[in-house]
C-alpha positions in Angstrom: -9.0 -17.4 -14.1 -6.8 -16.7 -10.8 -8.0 -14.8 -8.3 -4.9 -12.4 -8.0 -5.0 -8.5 -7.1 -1.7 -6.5 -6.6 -1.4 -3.3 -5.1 1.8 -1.1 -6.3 1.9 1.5 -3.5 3.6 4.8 -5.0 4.2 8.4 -4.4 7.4 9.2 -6.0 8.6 10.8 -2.6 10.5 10.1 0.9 7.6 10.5 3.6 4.3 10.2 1.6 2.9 7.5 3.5 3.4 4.5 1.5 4.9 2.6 4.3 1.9 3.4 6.6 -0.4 2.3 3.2 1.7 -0.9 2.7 0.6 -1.9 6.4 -2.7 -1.2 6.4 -3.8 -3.2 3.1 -2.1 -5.9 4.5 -4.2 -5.7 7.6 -7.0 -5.3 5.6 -6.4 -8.3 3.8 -5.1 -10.7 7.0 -7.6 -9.6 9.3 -10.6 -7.9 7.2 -12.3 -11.1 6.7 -12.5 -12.0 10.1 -16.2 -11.7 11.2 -17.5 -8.6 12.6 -14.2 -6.5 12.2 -15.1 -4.5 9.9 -18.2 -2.4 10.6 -20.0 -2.7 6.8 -21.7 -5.8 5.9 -20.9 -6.0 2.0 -17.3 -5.5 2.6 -16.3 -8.5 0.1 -13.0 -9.4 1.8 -11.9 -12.3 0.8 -9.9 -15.0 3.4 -6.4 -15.1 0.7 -2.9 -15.7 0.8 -0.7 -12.2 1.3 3.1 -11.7 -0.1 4.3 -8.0 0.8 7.5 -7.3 -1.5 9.8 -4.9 0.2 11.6 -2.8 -3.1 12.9 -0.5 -0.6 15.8 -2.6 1.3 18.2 -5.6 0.3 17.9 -8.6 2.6 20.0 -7.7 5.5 18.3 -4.5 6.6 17.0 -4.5 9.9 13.3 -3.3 9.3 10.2 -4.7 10.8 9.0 -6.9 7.8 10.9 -9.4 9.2 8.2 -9.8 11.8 5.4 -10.3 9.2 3.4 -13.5 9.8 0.2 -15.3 9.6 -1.2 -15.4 6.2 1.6 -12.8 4.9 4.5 -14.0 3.1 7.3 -10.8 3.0 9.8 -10.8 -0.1 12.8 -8.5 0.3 15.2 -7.4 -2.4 15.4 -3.6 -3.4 13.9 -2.4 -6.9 17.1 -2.2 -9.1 19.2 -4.1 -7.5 21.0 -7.9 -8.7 18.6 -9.1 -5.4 15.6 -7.1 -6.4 15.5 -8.9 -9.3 15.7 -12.1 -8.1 12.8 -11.2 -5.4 10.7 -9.8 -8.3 11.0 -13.6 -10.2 10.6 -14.7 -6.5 7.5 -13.0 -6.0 5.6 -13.8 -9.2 6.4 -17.5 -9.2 5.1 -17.8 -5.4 2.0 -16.1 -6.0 1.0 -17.2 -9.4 1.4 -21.0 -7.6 -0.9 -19.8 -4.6 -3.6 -18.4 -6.6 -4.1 -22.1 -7.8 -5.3 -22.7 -4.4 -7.4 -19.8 -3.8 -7.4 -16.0 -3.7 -4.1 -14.1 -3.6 -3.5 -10.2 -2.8 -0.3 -8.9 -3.4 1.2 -5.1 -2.1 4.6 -4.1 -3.7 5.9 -1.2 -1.4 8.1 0.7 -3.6 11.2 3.0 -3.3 11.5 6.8 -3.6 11.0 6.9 -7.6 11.4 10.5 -9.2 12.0 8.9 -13.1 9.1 6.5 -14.4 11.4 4.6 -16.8 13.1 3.5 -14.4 10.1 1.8 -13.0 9.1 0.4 -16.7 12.8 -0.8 -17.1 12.4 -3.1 -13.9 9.3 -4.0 -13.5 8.2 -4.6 -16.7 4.6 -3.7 -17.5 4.0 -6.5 -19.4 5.0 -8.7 -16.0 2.5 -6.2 -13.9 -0.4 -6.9 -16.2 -0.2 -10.6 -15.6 -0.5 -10.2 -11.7 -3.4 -7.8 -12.2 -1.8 -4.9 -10.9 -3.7 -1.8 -9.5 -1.4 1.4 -8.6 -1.9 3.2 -5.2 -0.8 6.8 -5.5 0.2 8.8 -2.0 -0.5 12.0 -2.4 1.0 14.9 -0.7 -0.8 18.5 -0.9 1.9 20.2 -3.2 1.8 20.0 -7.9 5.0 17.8 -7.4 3.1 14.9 -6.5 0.3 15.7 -9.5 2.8 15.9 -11.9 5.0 12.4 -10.8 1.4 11.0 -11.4 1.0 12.4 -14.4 4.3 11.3 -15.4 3.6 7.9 -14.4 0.0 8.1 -16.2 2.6 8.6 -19.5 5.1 6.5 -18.8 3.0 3.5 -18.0 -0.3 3.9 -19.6 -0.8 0.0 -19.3 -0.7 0.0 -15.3 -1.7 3.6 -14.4 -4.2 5.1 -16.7 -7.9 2.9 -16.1 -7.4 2.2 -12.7 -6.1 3.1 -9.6 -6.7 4.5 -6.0 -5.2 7.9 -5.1 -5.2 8.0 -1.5 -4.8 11.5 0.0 -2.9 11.7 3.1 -4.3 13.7 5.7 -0.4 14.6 7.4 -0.6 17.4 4.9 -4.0 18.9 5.9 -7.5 18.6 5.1 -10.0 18.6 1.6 -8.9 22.0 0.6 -5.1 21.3 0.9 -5.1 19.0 -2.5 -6.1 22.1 -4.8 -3.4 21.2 -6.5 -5.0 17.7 -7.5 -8.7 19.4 -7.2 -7.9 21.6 -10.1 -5.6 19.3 -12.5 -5.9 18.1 -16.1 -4.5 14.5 -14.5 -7.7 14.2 -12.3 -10.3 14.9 -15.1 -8.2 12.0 -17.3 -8.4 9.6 -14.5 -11.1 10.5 -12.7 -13.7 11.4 -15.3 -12.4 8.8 -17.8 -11.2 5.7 -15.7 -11.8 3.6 -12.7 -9.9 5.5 -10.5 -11.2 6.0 -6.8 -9.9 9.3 -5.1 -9.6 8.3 -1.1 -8.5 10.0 2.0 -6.6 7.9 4.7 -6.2 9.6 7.9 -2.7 9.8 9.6 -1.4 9.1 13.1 -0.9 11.9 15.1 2.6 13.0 16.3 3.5 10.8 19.2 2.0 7.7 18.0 3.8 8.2 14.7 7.2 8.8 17.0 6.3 5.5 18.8 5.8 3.6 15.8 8.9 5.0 13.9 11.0 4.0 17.1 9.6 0.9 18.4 7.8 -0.5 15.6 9.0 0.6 12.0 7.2 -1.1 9.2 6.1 -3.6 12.6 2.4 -5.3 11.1 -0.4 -3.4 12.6 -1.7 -6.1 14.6 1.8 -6.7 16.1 1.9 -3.3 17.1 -1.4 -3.4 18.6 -0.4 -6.9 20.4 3.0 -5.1 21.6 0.9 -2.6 23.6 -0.4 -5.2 25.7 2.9 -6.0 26.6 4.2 -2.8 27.5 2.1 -1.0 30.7 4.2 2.6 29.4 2.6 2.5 26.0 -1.2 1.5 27.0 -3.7 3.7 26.2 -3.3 6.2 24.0 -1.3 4.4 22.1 -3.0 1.2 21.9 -6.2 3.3 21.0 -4.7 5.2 17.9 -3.8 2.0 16.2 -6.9 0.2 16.9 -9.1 3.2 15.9 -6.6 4.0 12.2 -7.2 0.3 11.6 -10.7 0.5 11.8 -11.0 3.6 10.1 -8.6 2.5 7.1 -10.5 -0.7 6.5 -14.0 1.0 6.3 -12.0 3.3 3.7 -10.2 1.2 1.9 -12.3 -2.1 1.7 -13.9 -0.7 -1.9 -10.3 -1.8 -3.6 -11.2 -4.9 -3.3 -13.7 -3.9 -6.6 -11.5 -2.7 -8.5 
């Protein structure tokens, strides 16, 4: 069969963190393979071919996954949308041919969904299934984000119910912040029942988040990193935070690749 993984990075919210998500498994995936970056021997990265679909914004917006490159191919078209459609056919077609060629790992960074069906109407479960799709949940600290989950657990059983990573976000605060997730029927189902792996990715602190929402928005990490050099003003700190989240996201977040 095809070596083909896809990542559908949710939340269900504005300012989650499924942008920041979307980046790094992308990095993960261009650069994780290279020898020596990451710090664990058995990481199993595989050297693949990487489509990002943008669901968020049509064509013409001006956001930084128009500077994708290397081995990542970036499909744009919002979710909903006459175009999003299209980029949705786009996408399956392109990376069902690549995976005849060799390993394929596709991330689908999705809009601001409150209603499930609307996902099921559009992307089709069935059409999921086929490019062996694994949901990544943001979560924030508050029982809104539990219960879109949930939600999304019922709406799409087929996609969301064995497996999955819910990635907690530290912008809202540490362990004990999630009691809302610590203490919910939708972790025992998931946790206790499927392959779901409960994960904590660290956030950038203020100014390096202000610096990346102003100079690089949605910019590929490695870009960003490469951009520092350029730029005496930003060295440094700056430079350092991105270099460090990489590192630290990868040593996270290379156990999806099991899944």
């Amino acid at each position: 069969m095809a070596d083909i993984k896809t990542f559908l990075v949710d939340g269900g919210m504005g300012g989650c963190g499924k942008s920041l998500a979307v980046r790094g498994i992308a990095d993960m995936y261009q650069h994780g393979a290279d020898d020596g970056y990451l710090s664990i021997v058995d990481h199993n990265i595989p050297r693949c071919k990487v489509f990002v679909w943008d669901a968020s914004n049509e064509p013409d917006a001006d956001t930084g996954y128009k500077r994708w490159g290397g081995v990542t191919t970036t499909i744009t078209g919002r979710l909903g949308t006459d175009q999003g459609a299209r980029a949705y056919e786009n996408l399956i077609e392109r990376a069902k041919s690549a995976a005849k060629s060799g390993p394929v790992r596709v991330i689908i960074d999705l809009p601001n969904v409150s209603h499930s069906e609307f996902l099921r109407k559009h992307l089709k479960p069935e059409l999921l299934q086929e490019l062996n799709t694994i949901p990544v949940w943001l979560l924030d600290g508050g029982y809104a984000s539990v219960a879109s989950l949930a939600d999304r657990v019922q709406s799409m059983p087929e996609i969301y119910r064995d497996r999955g990573v819910l990635l907690r976000n530290s912008h809202f605060g540490r362990e004990e912040t999630f009691s809302a997730w610590e203490t919910s029927m939708t972790r025992v189902v998931l946790m206790r029942r499927g392959y779901w792996l409960d994960l904590f990715m660290l956030h950038l602190s203020a100014w390096p988040q202000k610096k990346m929402r102003n100079e690089c928005l949605n910019m590929p990490l490695d870009l960003a990193n490469k951009k520092t050099l350029k730029d005496g003003s930003w060295i440094g700190l700056w430079r350092m935070s991105i270099q460090l989240w990489r590192g630290s996201f990868m040593n996270r977040m290379h156990v999806i690749e099991k899944l």
